[in-house]
C-alpha positions in Angstrom: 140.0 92.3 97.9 140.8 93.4 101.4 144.5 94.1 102.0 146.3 94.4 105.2 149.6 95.7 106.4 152.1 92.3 105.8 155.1 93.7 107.6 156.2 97.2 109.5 159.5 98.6 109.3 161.7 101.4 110.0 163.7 103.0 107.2 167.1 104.5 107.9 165.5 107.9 107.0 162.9 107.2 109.3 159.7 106.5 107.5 157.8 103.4 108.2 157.8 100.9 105.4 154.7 98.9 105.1 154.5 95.7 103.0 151.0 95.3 102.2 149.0 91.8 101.1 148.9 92.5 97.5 152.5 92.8 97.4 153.0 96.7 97.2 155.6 98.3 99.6 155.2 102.2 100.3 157.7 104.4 102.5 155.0 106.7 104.4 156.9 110.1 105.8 155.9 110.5 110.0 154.0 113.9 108.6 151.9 111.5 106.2 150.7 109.3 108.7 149.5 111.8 111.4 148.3 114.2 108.7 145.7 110.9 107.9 145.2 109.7 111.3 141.8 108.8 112.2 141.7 108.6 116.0 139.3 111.0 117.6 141.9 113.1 119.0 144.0 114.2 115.6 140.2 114.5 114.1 139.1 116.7 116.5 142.6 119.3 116.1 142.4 118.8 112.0 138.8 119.6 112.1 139.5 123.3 114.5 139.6 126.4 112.9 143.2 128.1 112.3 143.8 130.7 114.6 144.2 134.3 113.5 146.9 135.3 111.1 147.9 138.0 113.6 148.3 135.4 117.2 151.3 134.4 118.6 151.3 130.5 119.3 153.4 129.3 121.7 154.4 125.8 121.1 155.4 123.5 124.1 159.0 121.9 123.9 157.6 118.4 122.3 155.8 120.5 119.7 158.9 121.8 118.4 161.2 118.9 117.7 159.8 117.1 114.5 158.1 113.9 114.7 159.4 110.5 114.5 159.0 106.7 115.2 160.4 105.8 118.8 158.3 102.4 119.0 155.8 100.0 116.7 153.5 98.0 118.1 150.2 97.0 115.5 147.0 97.6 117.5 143.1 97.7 116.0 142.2 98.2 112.6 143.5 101.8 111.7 146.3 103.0 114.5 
């Protein structure tokens, strides 16, 4: 059985609730869903080495606020 996303929507925690096809609805948490994201480009960071235990990162101002939903719109097959 292939099942697809049925409906998108934001919680008022804001976590995206997806209705699926076989009738299961699942709050996902912002983290979750990049955590899992297959494009190329959150592959390719997941898949670097962590840095030393002893560097300093600097973050850039967008890095620091946490992540959230500002806009939906369903595109491909995974995104």
């Amino acid at each position: 059985m292939n099942v697809s996303p049925e409906k998108l929507s934001l919680t008022p925690a804001g976590q995206l609730l997806i209705r699926w096809s076989d009738g299961v609805s699942r709050d996902y948490r912002v983290r979750e869903l990049r955590d899992h994201c297959p494009c190329a480009t959150c592959r390719e960071k997941r898949s670097q080495p962590p840095p030393p235990p002893t560097s300093l990162n600097v973050l850039s101002a967008a890095e620091t606020r946490p992540l959230t939903i500002a806009e939906m719109t369903p595109v491909g097959n995974y995104a």
